[in-house]
C-alpha positions in Angstrom: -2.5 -15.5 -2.6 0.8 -17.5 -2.1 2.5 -19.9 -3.9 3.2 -23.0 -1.9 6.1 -24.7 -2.8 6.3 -28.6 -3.2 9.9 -29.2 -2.7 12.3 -31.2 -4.4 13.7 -34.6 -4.9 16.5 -35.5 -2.7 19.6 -35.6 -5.1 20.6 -39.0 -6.1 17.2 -40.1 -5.1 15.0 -42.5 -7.5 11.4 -40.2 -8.2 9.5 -43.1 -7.9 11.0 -44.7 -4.8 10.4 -41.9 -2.1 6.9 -40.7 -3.9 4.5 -42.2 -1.5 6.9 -40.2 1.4 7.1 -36.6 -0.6 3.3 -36.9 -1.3 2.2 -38.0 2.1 5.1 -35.0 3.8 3.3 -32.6 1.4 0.1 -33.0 1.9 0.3 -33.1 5.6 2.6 -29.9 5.4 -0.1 -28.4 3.0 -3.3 -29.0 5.4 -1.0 -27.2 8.5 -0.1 -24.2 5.9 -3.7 -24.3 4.3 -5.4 -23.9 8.2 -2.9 -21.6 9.0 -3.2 -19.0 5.8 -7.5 -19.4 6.4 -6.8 -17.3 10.1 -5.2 -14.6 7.5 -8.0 -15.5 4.3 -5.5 -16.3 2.3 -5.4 -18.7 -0.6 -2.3 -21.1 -1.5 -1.4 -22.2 -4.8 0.4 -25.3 -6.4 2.2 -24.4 -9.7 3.6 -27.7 -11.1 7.0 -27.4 -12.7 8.2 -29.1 -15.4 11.0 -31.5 -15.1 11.9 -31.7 -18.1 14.0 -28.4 -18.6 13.2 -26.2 -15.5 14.1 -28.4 -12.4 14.4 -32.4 -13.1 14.3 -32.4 -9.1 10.8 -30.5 -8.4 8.8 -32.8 -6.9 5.5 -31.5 -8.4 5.3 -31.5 -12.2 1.6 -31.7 -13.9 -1.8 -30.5 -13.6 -3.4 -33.8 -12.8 -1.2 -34.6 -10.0 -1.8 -31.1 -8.2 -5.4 -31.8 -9.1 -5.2 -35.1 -7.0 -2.8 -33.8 -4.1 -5.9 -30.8 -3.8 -8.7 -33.2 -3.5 -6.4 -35.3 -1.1 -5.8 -32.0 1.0 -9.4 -31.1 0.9 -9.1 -27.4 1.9 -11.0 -24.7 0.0 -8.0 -22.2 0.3 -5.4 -24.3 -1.7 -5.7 -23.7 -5.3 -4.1 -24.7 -8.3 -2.0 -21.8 -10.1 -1.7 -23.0 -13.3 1.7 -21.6 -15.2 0.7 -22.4 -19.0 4.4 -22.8 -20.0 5.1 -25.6 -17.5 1.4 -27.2 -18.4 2.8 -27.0 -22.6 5.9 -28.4 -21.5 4.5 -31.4 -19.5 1.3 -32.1 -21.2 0.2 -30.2 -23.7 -3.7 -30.2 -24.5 -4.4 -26.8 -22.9 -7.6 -26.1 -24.0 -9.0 -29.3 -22.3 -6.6 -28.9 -19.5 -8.1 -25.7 -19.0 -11.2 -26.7 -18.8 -10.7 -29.8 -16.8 -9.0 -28.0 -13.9 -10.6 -24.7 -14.1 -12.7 -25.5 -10.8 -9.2 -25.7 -9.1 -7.7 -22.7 -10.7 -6.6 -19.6 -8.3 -3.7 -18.6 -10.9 -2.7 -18.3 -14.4 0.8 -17.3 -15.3 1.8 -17.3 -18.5 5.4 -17.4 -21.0 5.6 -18.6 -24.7 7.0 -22.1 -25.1 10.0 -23.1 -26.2 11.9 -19.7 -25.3 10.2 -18.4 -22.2 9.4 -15.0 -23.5 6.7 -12.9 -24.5 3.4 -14.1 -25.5 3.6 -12.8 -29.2 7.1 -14.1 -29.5 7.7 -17.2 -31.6 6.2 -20.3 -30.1 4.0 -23.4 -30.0 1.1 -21.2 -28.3 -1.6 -19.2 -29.7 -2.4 -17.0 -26.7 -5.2 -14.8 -28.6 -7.0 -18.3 -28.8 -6.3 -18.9 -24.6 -7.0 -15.3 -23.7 -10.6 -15.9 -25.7 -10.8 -19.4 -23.6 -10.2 -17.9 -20.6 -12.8 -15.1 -21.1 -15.7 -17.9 -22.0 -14.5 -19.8 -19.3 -15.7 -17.4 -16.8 -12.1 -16.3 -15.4 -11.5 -13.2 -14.2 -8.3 -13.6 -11.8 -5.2 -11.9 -13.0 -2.7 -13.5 -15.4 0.8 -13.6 -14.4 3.5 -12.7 -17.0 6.5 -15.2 -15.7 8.6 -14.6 -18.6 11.8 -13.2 -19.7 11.1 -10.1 -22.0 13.3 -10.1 -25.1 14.1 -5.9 -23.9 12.5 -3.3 -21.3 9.3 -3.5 -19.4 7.6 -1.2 -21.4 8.8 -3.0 -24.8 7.9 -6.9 -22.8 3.9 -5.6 -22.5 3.3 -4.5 -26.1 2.3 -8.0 -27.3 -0.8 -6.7 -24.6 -1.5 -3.6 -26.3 -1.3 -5.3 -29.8 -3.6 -7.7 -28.1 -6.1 -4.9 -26.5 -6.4 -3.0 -29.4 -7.5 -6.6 -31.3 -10.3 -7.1 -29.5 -11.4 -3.2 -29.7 -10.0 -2.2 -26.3 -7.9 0.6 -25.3 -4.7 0.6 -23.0 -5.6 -0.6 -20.2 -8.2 -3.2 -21.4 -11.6 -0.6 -20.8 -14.1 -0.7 -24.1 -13.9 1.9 -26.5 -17.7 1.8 -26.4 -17.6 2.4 -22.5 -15.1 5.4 -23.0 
């Protein structure tokens, strides 16, 4: 899996007046990469980015418009990697948007909102509650952790022990039961 960047907005260029271009540019550019990663069976993935804090110039910024450029593409390799933080950011609603685009999902990364840190940290998201989702939703790709942990790697990943140990797991997310 790679992610596929969308580019940027050309600075001092009005969004709205060049979007037919970028969109038609991208989605020609995402067929050539799309047929060229399927020789290597490879998958692509679109992460919208907010641009609201992150980058006010990326060109591609919520679930639904990924969701539309895919179908436009039409290639089975592209999928939609869907970074929860940027999703909170733009839209909100991720339980439905979750559900809605989980067809199209290849990726989920993952940072509390507002700070960008751990998923335990203080925040607008309940990640137990998305981790549950996820599970009755059927995924089972990995979760990325795109986030910048408040001290060391090993201090970063104990909201997933905490987390493990919650649902009767132990390190390394194997069943007690199984053990």
């Amino acid at each position: 899996r790679i992610h596929v960047m969308a580019g940027r907005v050309p600075l001092g260029t009005d969004r709205a007046a060049v979007a037919g271009e970028m969109e038609t540019t991208f989605i020609e550019n995402l067929r050539y990469t799309a047929d060229l990663l399927s020789q290597e069976d490879m998958i692509g993935l679109l992460e919208p980015i907010n641009n609201r804090i992150t980058d006010p110039r990326y060109y591609l910024n919520t679930p639904h418009q990924a969701a539309a450029i895919l179908e436009k593409v039409g290639r089975p390799n592209l999928k939609l990697q869907l970074d929860l933080f940027h999703c909170q950011i733009m839209d909100g609603n991720l339980s439905r948007n979750l559900e809605m685009y989980f067809p199209l999902i290849g990726h989920i990364q993952i940072a509390q909102v507002p700070g960008r840190h751990e998923p335990d940290s203080p925040g607008e998201l309940n990640f137990p509650y998305i981790f549950e989702l996820l599970e009755s939703l059927g995924y089972a790709g990995y979760v990325g952790c795109e986030y910048a942990p408040k001290g060391d790697t090993l201090e970063g990943l104990g909201w997933l022990r905490s987390y493990w140990e919650s649902r009767g797991l132990q390190h390394g997310g194997t069943s007690k039961a199984a053990k």
